[in-house]
Each structure stands twice: as structure tokens, then as C-alpha cells.
C-alpha positions as CSV (number, residue, x, y, z in Angstrom):
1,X,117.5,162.0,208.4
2,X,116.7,158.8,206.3
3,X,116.7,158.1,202.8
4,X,113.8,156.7,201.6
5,X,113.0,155.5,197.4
6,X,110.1,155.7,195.8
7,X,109.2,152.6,193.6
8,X,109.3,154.7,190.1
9,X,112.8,155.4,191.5
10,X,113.4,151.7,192.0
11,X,112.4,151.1,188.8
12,X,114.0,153.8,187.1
13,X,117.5,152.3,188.7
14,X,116.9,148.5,187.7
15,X,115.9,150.0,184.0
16,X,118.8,151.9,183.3
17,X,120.5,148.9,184.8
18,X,119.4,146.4,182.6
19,X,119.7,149.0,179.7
20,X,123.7,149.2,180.4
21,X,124.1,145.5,181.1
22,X,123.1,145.0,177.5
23,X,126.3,146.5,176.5
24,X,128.5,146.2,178.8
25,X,127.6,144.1,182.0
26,X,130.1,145.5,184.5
27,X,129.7,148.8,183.4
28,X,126.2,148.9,184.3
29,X,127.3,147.2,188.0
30,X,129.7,150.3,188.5
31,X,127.6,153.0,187.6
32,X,124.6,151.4,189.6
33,X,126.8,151.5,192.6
34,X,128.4,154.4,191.6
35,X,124.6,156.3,191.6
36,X,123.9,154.4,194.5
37,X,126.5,155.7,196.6
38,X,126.0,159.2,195.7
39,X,122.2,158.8,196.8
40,X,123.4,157.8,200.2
41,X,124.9,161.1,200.7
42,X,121.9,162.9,200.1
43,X,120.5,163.1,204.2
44,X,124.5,164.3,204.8
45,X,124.1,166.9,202.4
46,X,120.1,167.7,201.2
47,X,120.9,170.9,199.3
48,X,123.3,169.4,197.3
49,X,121.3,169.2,194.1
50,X,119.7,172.5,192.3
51,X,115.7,173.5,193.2
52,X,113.7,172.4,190.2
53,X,112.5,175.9,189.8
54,X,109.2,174.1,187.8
55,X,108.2,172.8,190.9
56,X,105.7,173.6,193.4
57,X,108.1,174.7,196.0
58,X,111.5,174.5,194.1
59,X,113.5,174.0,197.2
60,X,112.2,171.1,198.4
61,X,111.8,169.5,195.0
62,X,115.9,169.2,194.0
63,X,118.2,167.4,191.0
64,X,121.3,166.1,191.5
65,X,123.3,165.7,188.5
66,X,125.9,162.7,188.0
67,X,128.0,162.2,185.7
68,X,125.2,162.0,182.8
69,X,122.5,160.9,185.0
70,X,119.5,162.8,187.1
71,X,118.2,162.3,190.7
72,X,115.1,164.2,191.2
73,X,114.4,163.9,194.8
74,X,112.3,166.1,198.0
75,X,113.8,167.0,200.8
76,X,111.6,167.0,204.2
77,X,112.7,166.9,207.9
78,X,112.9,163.5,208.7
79,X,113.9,162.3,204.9
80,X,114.9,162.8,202.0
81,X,113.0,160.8,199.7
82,X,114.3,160.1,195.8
83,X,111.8,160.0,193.5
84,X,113.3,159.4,190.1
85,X,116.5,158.6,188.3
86,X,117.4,159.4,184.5
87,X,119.6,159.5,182.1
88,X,120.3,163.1,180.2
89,X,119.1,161.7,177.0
90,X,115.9,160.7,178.2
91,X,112.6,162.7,178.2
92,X,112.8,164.6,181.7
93,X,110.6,162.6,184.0
């Protein structure tokens, strides 16, 4: 199984980035690599997140919370595909 990221996810990840950087450059290098690396466990381990019971068909729609941030992301056969990235405080995507 692969993972694949959308470009809103993309986005979302160099956002919060830069967001963090402002205050505190290596802080917002760790916890990039930090959300990174939880991410790449994601084909390991699919379920790992909670279904998004809002969604169409909750258990393939999934969050996985870190720390204070929110992967929303589908799981399918071949991939797992991330399709957004937030932080708690933010409006849910």
C-alpha cells in the first residue's frame, strides 16, 4: 500500500510550517518531520485514526490525531491517500 498526498494536504503542511517558523524556526522543522513521520505509518497501520462518522462512508474517511494537529485522510486498497492537515484551533477542514 502507498501513501499518496493530495495538494490541499501539501499546502496545509507548508502553511502550518511557515506559521510555526515565524515563532520559532526549529520548532516548526521538528514538528513537520514529526507529522511527517507519523503519516508514513499510515499504509502500516490504515485504521489507526477514528472514522469521521460525518462522512460518506465513515470508515474509509479517518483522522489521526497528533499531538494538537489533524490528518484527515481515505483509506483504499492500493493507498492511503491524506487529504488534509490541521491544527485543533483551526476551523475543521
Amino acid at each position: 500500500m502507498k501513501l499518496v498526498y493530495t495538494n490541499d494536504a501539501i499546502e496545509d503542511l507548508k502553511r502550518l510550517r511557515e506559521f510555526i517558523a515565524v515563532h520559532n524556526p526549529t520548532a516548526a522543522s521538528k514538528i513537520a518531520a514529526e507529522l511527517i513521520a507519523k503519516m508514513e505509518l499510515l499504509p502500516a497501520f490504515p485504521t489507526m485514526g477514528t472514522p469521521v462518522q460525518m462522512a460518506p462512508v465513515p470508515d474509509i474517511i479517518r483522522d489521526m490525531v497528533f499531538g494538537k494537529y489533524v490528518v484527515r485522510y481515505s483509506v483504499h486498497s492500493s493507498a492511503v491517500i491524506v487529504l488534509r492537515v490541521w491544527h485543533e484551533l483551526e476551523n475543521e477542514r
